[in-house]
N, C-alpha and C positions, 0 to 999 in steps of 0.2 A: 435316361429313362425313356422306353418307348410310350409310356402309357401317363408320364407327368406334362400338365401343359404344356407347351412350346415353351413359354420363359421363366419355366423351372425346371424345364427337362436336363441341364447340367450341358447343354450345347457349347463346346469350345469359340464358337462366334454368337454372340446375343444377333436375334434377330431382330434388325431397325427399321427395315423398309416395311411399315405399315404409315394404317393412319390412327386419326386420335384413339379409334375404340380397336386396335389392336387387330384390325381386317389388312391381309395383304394378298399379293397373288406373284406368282412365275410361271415362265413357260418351258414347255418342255414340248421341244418337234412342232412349236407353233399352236400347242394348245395351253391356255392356261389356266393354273392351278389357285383354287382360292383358298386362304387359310385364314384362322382368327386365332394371333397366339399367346389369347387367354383361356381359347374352349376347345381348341385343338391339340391334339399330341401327337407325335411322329406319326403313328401307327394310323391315325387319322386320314393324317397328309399321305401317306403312301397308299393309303387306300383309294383314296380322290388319283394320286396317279396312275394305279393300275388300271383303276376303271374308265381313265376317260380314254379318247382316242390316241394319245399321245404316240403309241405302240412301242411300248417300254415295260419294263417289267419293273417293279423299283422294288427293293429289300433292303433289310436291317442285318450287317454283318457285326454280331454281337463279339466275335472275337476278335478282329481289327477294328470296330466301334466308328463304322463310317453305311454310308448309306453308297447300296450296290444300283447304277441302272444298266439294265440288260436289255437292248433292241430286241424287239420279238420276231425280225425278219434279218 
């Protein structure tokens, strides 16, 4: 599910790399991405990576059910 928190959204790997209140981050092209995955949902976190400088496009391929990053250069 794009829009159920992160550790409900039915993700084939539970995500671990947080801390106790459920805050983590990655990077993407050296910028990094903050999530919290109690209050955030996929559609969250790809929004945070479209927007930041990362220069990447990130989407939800609903019919192979994986998440797309597309270089924008």
């Amino acid at each position: 599910s794009t829009t159920a928190a992160l550790t409900s959204a039915g993700l084939r790997t539970a995500v671990t790399a947080v801390d106790g209140s459920g805050n983590g981050t990655f990077t993407v092209n050296g910028v990094e991405i903050a999530y919290n995955v109690n209050d955030d949902n996929l559609s969250h976190v790809l929004k945070r990576i479209n927007q930041s400088g990362a220069g990447v496009t990130a989407s939800y391929d609903a019919v192979n059910d994986r998440v797309i990053l597309a270089n924008n250069t």
